[in-house]
C-alpha positions, 0 to 999 in steps of 0.5 A: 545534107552536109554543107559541102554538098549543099554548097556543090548543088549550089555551084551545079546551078550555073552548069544547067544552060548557056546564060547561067555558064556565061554568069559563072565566067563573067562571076570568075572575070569580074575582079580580073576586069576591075582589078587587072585593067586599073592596075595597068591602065596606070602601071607606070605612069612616070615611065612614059612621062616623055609623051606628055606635049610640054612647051619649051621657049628659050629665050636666053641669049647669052652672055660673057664672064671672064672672057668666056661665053655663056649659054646657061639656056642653051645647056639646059635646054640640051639637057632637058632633051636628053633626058627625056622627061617630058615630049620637050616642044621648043616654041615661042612665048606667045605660043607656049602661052596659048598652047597652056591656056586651050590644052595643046601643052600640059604646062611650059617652061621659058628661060629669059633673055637675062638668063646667062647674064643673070647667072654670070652676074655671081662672079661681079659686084652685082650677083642677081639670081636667075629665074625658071619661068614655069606655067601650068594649068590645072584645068588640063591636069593636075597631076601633071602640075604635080609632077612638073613641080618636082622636074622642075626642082631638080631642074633648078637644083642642076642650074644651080649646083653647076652655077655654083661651082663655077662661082666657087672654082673661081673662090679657091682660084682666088685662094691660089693667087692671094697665096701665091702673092703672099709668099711673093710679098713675104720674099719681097719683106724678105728683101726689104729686111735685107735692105733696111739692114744695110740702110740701118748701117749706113744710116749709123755711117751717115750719123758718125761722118756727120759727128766729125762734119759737125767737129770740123764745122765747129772749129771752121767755124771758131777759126774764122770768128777768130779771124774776123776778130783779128782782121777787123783789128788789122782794118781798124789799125790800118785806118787808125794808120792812114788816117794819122799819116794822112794828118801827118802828111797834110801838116808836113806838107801845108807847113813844110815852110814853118815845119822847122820851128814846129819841130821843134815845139813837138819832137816829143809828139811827132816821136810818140806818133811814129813810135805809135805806127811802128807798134800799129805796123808790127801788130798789123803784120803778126795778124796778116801771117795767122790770116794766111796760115788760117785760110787754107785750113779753113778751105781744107776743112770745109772740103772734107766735110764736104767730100763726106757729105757727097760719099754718103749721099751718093752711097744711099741716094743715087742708086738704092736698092730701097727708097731711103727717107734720109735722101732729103736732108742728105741733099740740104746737108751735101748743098750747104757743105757745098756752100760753106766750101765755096765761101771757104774757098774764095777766102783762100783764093782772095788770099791766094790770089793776093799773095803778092799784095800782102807780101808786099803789104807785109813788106810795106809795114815791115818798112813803115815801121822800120821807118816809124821806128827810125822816126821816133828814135830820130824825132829830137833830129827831126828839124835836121831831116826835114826835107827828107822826112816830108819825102818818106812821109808822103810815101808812108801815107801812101803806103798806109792808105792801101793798107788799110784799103786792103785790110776793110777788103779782106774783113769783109771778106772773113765776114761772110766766110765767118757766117757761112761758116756759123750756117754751115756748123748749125745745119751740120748739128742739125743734120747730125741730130736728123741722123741719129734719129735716122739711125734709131728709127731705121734701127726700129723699122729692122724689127718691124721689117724682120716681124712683117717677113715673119708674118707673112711667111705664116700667113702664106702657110695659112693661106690654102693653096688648091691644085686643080684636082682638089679644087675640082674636088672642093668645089663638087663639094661645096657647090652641093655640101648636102646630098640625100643618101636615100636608101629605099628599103624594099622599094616598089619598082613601079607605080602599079606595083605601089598600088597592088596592094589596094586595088586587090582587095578591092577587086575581090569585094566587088567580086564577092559583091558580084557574086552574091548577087547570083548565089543566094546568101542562105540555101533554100533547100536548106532552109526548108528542110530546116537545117541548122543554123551553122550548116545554112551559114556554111552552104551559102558561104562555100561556093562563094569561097570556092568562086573567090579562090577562082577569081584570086588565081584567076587576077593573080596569074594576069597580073603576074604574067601579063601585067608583070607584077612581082611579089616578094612571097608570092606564094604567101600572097596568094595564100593570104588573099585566099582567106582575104577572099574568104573574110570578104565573102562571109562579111558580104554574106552576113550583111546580105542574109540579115539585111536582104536587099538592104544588105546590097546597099549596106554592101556598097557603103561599106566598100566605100568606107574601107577604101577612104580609110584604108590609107591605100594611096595616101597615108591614112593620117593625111585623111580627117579625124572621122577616117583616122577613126574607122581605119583600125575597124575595118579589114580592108585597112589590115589587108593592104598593110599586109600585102604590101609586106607580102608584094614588095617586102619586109617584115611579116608582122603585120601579115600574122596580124592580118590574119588574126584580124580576118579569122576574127572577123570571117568568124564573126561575121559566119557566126551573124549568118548563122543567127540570121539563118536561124531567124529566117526559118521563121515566117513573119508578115515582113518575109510574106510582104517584104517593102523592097524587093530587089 
């Protein structure tokens, strides 16, 4: 009898009775319960992350920069709603805290009273960071602890990034101002080089007025020292004067009664003596007119220098466009000319206001030495003209005594003028020597002015200066310079897609498992009749096969229709898990026709195996070094690496493969089989009395 028919009687079995179609329906629904339910049980999981209870405590109260009112917290906490992530519970802290700890709240999230303060504190001297306050408890649940981590980051990574573009709106807003100073302060050196170019040629002005003051001082002040020289003659002379005709009038008067004989005894003397006041009158006199012609050139002089001196102090001082720093040594040099030309002026007045007494002074000594004259041409008369000589003696006294009151007067007069005039030269030489060095720093201080216009002309140009637009734009940029561009190739859309690929193949061994349970793994008949080896392997293999290719169609079509799973090949992944069913249903065969019902157990364990190094969840080489080893071994590992090929995408290579491999091991595994069928047509004591029975 041929395989097929042997594997169609096999199958005919479970149509004979209720219970036997009832265990053929249960053996087609198996992988459907196991595979189906748990692929939907957690299909999308993240999708409904809003029911998961979380508490939130928003503590935040605020707070103030710039002017602006700042509620960091209450922002975050409206965005946290309108995202839906997790079933958002706002609470206080007391009872977000007992809520985490007995269950009611998977986890909670506070924002702190210092929250806002915090964040706004980036903008002042003392920036400080703010803190999300999050708490989780693994004894509720662990994944739920894992998925917050990753919310919550993103959470933190919003604040942040909003945070930092107000910090940094505020930068480029300064980068605005500086520039805007800087150009404003490159106009202003602009006019401070105008205005120091104007100093420079005042200072130039100041220096060549205060050259002639100090030429005009200089000859003020050797014309007065010449003065003094001759007024202090003329004093001298006067005194010398009165002092002799005061003797002379003394002894004419006390010895007028024996003036005659004296007379007599000294005509030469007394005509020596009179020739010597009328030289002392005529020198006197030629002095007094160089003291009048003198004296209001001195006063002219000194009011010019003056004058010059007020011009330019007025001109650079009383309204400057620039503070000027020669003001100060203007002003000492305009009150010492002023000075001078008071000292000069009361020299003139006194002459002036003593013009008739020197004219009459003048006069005086015109008459005394007419008189002295006539006296010593008449000194061998004199004892003739006595009487009339006492007389004009007297009176030549008297005029020789104001004299020289007038002319000690008038030498202390020229004294002081002469010293305020050698004050006056010495501050005008230095002054003059002030402005020249005035006038090359200010000469310098042009270049400096004209390079520090220059310079901040082009460090305004160096100076960003940002509209609003490209601040915005800057500022998206700088608050967040890194971006993930990720670019998900044949991206899974959900959790349960992401897993097909492992719960599949694990539904169709435990459907193979199942169903070897109910279908012997060697046929009977076959084995009586002793049929070969290869045909037995073949007629305990089939029916399963034909099982498994229900039970795939079967899973398949729920998963698809009901479930929504969607496959980039579906055709190709119904086709693969055809030979997927049947490799699973010759391992499962072999292990149960070599081992009897050790096989069952040896089953189980092998199952066990292939999903710890299968890398269906995480990658296998996240797992020991002892499942990093079996995973190239077992066929488990190659259908999950092709089925996700196949369900979500991407190349094919590891399906070909996947092929090679289950072909390779189908064979092998029908070929065990068959020697096992081939040692089980022999009796031994161990078939007879086996020592477990299952």
């Amino acid at each position: 009898m041929r395989s097929p028919r042997l594997a169609a009687l096999e199958l005919r079995r479970f149509g004979r009775g209720k219970l036997p179609r009832a265990a053929l329906v249960a053996l087609l629904v198996l992988p459907l319960l196991y595979g189906a339910l748990y692929l939907w049980s957690f299909w999308d999981p993240y999708g409904r992350l809003d029911k998961i209870p979380v508490a939130l405590v928003n503590d935040d109260r605020g707070a103030t920069a710039d002017g602006k009112k700042i509620t960091a917290g209450d922002d975050i906490t409206k965005g946290l709603h309108d995202s839906k992530t997790f079933d958002w519970q706002e609470v206080s802290a007391a009872e977000a805290r007992r809520g985490v700890e007995d269950g009611s709240y998977y986890l909670s999230l506070t924002l702190p009273a210092d929250f806002s303060e915090r964040i706004a504190s980036s903008s002042g001297n003392s920036p400080e960071t703010g803190a999300l306050q999050v708490r989780t408890n693994d004894a509720n649940n662990y994944i739920v602890g894992q998925i917050s981590r990753t919310v919550f980051s993103e959470v933190r990574q919003a604040a942040s990034t909003k945070t930092s573009r107000s910090f940094l709106d505020k930068i480029f807003v300064s980068f605005s101002d500086i520039h805007g100073k800087t150009v404003k302060a490159a106009e202003g050196a602009d006019r401070l080089k105008g205005g120091i170019g104007k100093a420079e040629k005042g200072s130039k002005d100041l220096a060549d007025g205060l050259r002639k003051a100090k030429t005009g001082s200089g000859k003020l002040s050797t014309g007065l020292t010449k003065l003094h020289t001759g007024a202090g003659d003329v004093a001298d002379g006067a005194k010398q004067v009165a002092a002799g005709t005061q003797k002379l009038a003394d002894r004419v008067n006390g010895t007028a009664d024996k003036v005659g004989p004296f007379l007599k005894g000294n005509e030469k003397t007394i005509g020596d003596t009179a020739q010597l006041v009328a030289d002392s009158s005529r020198v006197t006199r030629k002095h007094l007119d160089t003291l009048v012609k003198t004296a209001p050139t001195a006063a002219k002089g000194a009011r010019a220098a003056s004058g010059t001196l007020n011009d330019v102090y007025a001109r650079r001082c009383d309204d400057p466009v620039l503070p000027d720093a020669a003001c100060s040594d203007l002003k000492k040099a305009k009150d010492a000319a002023a000075d001078v030309t008071t000292i000069a002026d009361d020299v003139n007045t006194v002459i002036a206001n003593q013009d008739g007494d020197l004219d009459k002074l003048d006069k005086n000594l015109a008459t005394l030495q007419k008189q002295s004259q006539a006296l010593a041409n008449r000194a061998p008369h004199l004892s003739e003209d006595l009487t009339d000589a006492v007389k004009k003696i007297n009176k030549l006294n008297d005029g020789a005594a104001e004299v020289a009151a007038g002319a000690k007067k008038l030498h202390k007069g020229i004294g002081t003028a002469k010293t305020g005039a050698v004050g006056l030269d010495k501050g005008v030489g230095k002054l003059k020597t002030g402005a020249d060095d005035l006038n090359g720093g200010i000469y310098k201080l042009v270049g400096g002015s004209g390079k520090l216009a220059g310079g901040l002309h082009d460090g305004a140009k160096k100076i960003p200066d940002y509209d609003e637009q490209d601040r915005d734009r800057r500022t998206e940029v700088m608050a967040d310079p890194v971006r993930l561009a990720s670019q998900d190739l044949h991206k899974a859309p959900n959790y349960g897609t992401g897993f097909a690929p492992y719960f599949i193949p694990l539904s169709l061994w435990v459907g193979a498992m199942v169903a070897y349970m109910l279908i012997a793994p060697m046929n009977r008949r076959a084995l009586a009749a002793g049929a070969p080896a290869w045909r037995i392997a073949l007629a305990g293999w089939l029916p399963v096969v034909a099982i498994g290719v229900l039970q795939t169609v079967a899973l398949m079509s729920v998963l698809h229709w009901a479930v929504g799973l969607e496959m980039a090949r579906a055709a190709g992944t119904v086709g693969f898990l055809f030979l997927v069913t049947a490799c699973f249903a010759a391992i499962v065969q072999w292990l149960n026709a070599r081992f009897g019902a050790a096989g069952r157990i040896l089953v189980l364990a092998l199952l066990m195996l292939q999903l710890t190094s299968a890398g269906g969840t995480y990658p296998v080489q996240t797992s020991p070094g002892f499942f990093n080893a079996l995973h190239p071994f077992l066929p488990m590992s190659y259908v999950v690496e092709a089925l996700r090929r196949l369900i979500t995408g991407g190349g094919l290579e590891p399906v070909w493969h996947g092929c090679v491999v289950l072909t390779a091991f189908t064979a092998g595994a029908l070929a065990l089989t068959a020697v096992a069928a081939r040692r089980r047509q022999v009796w031994t004591l161990d078939r007879l009395h086996p020592e477990l029975s299952l």
